[in-house]
PyMOL CGO cylinders between C-alpha atoms (Angstrom):
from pymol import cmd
from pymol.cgo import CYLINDER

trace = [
    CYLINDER, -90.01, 14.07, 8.43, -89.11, 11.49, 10.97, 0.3, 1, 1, 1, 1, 1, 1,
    CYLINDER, -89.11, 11.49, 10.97, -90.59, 11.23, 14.60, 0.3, 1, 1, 1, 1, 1, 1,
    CYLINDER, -90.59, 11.23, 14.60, -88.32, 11.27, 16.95, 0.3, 1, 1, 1, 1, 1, 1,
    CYLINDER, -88.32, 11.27, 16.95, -88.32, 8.48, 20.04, 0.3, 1, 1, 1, 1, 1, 1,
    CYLINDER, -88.32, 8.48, 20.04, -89.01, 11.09, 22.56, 0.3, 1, 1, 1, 1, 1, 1,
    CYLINDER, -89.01, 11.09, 22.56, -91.84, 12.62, 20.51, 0.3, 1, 1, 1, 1, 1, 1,
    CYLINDER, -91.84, 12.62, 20.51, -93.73, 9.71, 20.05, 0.3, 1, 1, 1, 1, 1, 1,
    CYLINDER, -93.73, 9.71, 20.05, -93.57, 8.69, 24.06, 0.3, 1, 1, 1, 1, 1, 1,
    CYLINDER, -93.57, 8.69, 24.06, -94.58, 12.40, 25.09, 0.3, 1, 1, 1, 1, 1, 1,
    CYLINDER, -94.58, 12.40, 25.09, -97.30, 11.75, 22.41, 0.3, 1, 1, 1, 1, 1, 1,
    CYLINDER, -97.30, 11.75, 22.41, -98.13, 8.71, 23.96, 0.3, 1, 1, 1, 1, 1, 1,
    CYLINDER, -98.13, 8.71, 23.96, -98.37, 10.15, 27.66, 0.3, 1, 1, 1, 1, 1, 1,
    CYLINDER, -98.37, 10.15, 27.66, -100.28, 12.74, 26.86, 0.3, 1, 1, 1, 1, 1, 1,
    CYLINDER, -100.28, 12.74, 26.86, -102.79, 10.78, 25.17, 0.3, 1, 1, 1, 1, 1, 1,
    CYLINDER, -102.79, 10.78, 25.17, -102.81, 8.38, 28.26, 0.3, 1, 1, 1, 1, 1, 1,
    CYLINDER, -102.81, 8.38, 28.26, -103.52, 11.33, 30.28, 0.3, 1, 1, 1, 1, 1, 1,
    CYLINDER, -103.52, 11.33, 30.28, -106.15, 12.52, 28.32, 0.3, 1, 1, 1, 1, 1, 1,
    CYLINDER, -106.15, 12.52, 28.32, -107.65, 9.31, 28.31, 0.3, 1, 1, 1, 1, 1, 1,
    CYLINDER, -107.65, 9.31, 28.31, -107.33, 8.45, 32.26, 0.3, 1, 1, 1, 1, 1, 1,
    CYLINDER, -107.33, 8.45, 32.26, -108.68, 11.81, 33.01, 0.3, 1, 1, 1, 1, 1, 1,
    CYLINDER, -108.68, 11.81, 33.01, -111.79, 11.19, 30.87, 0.3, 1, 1, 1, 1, 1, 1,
    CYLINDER, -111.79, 11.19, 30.87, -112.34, 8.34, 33.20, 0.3, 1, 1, 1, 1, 1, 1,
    CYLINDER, -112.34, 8.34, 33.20, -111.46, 9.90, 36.52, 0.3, 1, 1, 1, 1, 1, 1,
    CYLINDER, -111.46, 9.90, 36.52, -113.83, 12.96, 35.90, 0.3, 1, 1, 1, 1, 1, 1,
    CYLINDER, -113.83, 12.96, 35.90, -117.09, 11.44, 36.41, 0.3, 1, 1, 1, 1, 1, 1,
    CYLINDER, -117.09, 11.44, 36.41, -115.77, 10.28, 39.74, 0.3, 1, 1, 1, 1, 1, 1,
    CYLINDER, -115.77, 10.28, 39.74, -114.48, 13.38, 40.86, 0.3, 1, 1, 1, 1, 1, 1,
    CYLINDER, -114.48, 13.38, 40.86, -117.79, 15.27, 40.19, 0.3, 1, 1, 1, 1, 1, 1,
    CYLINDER, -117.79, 15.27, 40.19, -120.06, 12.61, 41.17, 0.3, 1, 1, 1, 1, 1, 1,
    CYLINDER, -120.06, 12.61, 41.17, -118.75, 11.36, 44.08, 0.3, 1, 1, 1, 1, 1, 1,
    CYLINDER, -118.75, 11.36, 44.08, -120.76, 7.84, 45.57, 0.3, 1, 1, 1, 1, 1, 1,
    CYLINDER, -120.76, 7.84, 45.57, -123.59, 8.71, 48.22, 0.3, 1, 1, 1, 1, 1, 1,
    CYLINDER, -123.59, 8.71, 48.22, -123.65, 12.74, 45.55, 0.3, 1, 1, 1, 1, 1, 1,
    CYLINDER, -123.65, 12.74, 45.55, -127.13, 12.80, 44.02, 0.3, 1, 1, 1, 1, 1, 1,
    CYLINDER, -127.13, 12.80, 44.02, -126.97, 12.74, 40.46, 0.3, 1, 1, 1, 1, 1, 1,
    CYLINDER, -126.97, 12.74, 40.46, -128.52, 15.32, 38.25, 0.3, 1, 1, 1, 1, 1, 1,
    CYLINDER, -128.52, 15.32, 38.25, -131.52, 14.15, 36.38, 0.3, 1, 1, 1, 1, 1, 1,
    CYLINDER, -131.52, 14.15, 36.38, -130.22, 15.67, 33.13, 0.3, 1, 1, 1, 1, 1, 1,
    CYLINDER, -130.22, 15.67, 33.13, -127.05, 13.24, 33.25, 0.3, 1, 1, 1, 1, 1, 1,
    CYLINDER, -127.05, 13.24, 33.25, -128.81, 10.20, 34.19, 0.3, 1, 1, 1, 1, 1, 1,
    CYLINDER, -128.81, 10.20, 34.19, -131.23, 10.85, 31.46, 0.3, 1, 1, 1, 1, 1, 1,
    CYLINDER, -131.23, 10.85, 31.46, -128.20, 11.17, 28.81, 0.3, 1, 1, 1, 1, 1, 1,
    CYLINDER, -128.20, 11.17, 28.81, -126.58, 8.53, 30.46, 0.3, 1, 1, 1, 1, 1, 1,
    CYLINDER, -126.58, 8.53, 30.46, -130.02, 6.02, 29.00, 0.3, 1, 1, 1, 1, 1, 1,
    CYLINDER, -130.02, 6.02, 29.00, -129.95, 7.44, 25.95, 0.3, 1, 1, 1, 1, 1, 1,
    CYLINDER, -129.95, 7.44, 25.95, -126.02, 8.05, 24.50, 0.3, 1, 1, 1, 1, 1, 1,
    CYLINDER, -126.02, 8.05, 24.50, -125.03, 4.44, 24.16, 0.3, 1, 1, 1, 1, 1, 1,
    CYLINDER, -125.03, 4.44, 24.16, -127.90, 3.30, 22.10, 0.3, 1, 1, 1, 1, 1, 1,
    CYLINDER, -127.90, 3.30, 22.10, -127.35, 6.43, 20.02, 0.3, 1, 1, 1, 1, 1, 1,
    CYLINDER, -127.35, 6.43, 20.02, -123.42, 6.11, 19.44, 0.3, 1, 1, 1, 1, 1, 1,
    CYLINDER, -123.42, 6.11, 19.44, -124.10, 2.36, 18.57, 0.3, 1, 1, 1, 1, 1, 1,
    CYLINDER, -124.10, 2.36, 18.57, -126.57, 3.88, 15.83, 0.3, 1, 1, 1, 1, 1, 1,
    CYLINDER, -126.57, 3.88, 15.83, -124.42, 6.20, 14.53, 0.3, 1, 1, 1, 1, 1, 1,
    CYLINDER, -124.42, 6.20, 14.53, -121.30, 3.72, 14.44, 0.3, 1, 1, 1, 1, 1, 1,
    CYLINDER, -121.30, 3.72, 14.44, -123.95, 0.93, 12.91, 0.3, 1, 1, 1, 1, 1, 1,
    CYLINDER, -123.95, 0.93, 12.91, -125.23, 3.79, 10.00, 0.3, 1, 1, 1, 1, 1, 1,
    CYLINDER, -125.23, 3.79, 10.00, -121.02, 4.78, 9.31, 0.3, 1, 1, 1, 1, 1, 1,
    CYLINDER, -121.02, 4.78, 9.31, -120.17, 1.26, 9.18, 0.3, 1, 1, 1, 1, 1, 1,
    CYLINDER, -120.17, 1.26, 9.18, -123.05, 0.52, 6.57, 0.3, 1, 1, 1, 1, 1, 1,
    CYLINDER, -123.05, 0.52, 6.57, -123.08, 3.77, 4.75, 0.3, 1, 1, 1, 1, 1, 1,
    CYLINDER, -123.08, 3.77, 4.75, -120.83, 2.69, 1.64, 0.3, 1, 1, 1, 1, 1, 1,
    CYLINDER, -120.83, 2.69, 1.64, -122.38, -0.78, 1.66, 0.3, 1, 1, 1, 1, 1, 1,
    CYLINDER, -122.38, -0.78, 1.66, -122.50, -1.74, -2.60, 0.3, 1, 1, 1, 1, 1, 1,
    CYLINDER, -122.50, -1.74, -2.60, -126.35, -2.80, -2.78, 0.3, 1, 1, 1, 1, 1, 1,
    CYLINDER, -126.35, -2.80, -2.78, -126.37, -2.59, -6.52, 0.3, 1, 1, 1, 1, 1, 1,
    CYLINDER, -126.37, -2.59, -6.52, -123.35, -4.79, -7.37, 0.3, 1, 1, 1, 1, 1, 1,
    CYLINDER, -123.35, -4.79, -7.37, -123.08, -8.64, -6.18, 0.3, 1, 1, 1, 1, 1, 1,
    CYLINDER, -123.08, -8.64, -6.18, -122.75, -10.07, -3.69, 0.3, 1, 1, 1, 1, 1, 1,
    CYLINDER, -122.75, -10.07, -3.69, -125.87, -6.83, -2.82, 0.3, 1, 1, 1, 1, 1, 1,
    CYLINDER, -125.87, -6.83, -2.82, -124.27, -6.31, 0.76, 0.3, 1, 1, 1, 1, 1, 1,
    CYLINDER, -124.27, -6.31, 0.76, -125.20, -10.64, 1.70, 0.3, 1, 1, 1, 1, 1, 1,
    CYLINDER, -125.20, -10.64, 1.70, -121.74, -10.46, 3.82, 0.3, 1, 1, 1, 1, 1, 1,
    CYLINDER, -121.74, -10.46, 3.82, -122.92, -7.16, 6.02, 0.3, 1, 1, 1, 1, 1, 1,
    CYLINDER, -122.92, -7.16, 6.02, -126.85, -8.35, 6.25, 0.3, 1, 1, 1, 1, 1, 1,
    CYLINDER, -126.85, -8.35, 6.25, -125.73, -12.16, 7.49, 0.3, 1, 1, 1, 1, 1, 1,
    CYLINDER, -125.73, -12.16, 7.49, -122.81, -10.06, 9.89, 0.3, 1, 1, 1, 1, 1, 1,
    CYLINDER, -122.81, -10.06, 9.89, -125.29, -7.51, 11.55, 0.3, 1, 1, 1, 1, 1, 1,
    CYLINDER, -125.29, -7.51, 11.55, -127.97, -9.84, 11.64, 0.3, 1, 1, 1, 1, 1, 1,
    CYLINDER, -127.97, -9.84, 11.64, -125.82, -12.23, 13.46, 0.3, 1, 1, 1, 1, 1, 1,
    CYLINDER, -125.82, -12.23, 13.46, -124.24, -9.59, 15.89, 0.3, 1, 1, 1, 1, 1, 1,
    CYLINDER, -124.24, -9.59, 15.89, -127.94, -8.07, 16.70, 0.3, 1, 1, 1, 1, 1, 1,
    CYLINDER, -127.94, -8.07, 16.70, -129.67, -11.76, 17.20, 0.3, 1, 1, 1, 1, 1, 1,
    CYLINDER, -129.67, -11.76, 17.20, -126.23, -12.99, 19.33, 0.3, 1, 1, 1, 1, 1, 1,
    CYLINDER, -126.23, -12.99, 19.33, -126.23, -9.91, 21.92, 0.3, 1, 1, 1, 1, 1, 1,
    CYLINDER, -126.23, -9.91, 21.92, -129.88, -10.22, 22.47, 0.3, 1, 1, 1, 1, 1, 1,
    CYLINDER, -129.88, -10.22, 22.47, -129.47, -14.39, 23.14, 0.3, 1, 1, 1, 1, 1, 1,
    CYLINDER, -129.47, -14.39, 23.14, -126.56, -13.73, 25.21, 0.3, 1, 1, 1, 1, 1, 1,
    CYLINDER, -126.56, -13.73, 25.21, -126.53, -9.72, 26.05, 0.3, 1, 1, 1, 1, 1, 1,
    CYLINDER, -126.53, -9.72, 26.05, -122.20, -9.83, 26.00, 0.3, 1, 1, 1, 1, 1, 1,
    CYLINDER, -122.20, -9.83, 26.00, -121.04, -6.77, 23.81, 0.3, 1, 1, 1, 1, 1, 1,
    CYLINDER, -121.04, -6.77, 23.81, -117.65, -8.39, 23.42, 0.3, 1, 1, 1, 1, 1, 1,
    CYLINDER, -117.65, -8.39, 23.42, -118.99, -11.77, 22.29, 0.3, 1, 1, 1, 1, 1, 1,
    CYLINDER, -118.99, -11.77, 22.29, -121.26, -10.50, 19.87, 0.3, 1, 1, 1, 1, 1, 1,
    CYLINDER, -121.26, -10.50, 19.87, -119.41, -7.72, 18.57, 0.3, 1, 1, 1, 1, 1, 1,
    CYLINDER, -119.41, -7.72, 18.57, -116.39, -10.34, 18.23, 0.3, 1, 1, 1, 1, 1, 1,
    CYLINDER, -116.39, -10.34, 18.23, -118.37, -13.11, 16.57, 0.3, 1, 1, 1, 1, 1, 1,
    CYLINDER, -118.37, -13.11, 16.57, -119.81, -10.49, 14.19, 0.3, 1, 1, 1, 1, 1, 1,
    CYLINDER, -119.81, -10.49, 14.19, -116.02, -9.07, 12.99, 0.3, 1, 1, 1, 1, 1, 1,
    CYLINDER, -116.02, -9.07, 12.99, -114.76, -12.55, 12.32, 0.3, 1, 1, 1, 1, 1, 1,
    CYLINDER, -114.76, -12.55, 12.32, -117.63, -13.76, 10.69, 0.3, 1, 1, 1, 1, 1, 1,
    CYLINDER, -117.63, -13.76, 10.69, -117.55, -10.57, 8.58, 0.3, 1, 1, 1, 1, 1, 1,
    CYLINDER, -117.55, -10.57, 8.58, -114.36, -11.45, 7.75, 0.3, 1, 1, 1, 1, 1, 1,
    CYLINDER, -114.36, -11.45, 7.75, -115.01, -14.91, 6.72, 0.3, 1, 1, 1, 1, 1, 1,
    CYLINDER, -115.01, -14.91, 6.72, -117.68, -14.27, 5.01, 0.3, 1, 1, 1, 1, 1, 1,
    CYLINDER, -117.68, -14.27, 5.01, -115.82, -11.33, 2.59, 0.3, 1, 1, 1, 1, 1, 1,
    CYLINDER, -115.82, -11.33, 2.59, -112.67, -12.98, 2.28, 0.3, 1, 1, 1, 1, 1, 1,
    CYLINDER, -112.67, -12.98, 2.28, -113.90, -16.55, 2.00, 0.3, 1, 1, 1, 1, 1, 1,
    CYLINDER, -113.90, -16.55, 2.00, -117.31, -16.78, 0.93, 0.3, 1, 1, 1, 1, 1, 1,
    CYLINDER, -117.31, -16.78, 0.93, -118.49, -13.96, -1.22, 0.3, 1, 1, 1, 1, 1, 1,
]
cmd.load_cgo(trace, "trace")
């Protein structure tokens, strides 16, 4: 079944919407100078190391230990990503270096 033009824009807009309002939210209920609850502060610490966990564990899950090259390619990868963002603490840079040297390293090396 095809999509039609104007279904894929209202698709489109209402995902933009969606996405906008998840960022204007915050704002609107917290305004700046409005106290902020400790509960929210507290998950506010402890979400972002947690998601990062959760993506690192789903990324890693299927790694192939038993069969060559033993999951070398992922090891050098994360190992490069974790020791680059604590040098330089930039999630783009060392996100970005580990994805292309991940890539490298399955498509050219191993």
């Amino acid at each position: 079944m095809p999509v039609s033009a104007a279904r894929s824009l209202a698709i489109i807009l209402v995902v933009a919407a969606a996405t906008f309002a998840t960022r204007v939210v915050p704002f609107l209920v917290f305004p700046k100078g409005k106290e902020i609850p400790p509960l929210i502060q507290y998950l506010g610490k402890v979400l972002t190391p947690a998601v990062i966990g959760m993506l690192v564990v789903y990324c890693l899950k299927s790694t192939p230990v038993l069969d060559a090259p033993h999951g070398l390619p992922e090891t050098i990868a994360v190992a490069v990503t974790a020791g680059l963002h604590v040098w330089k603490r930039n999630n783009l840079l060392s996100i970005g270096v580990g994805t292309v040297l991940y890539m490298v390293l399955i498509q050219g090396v191993f």
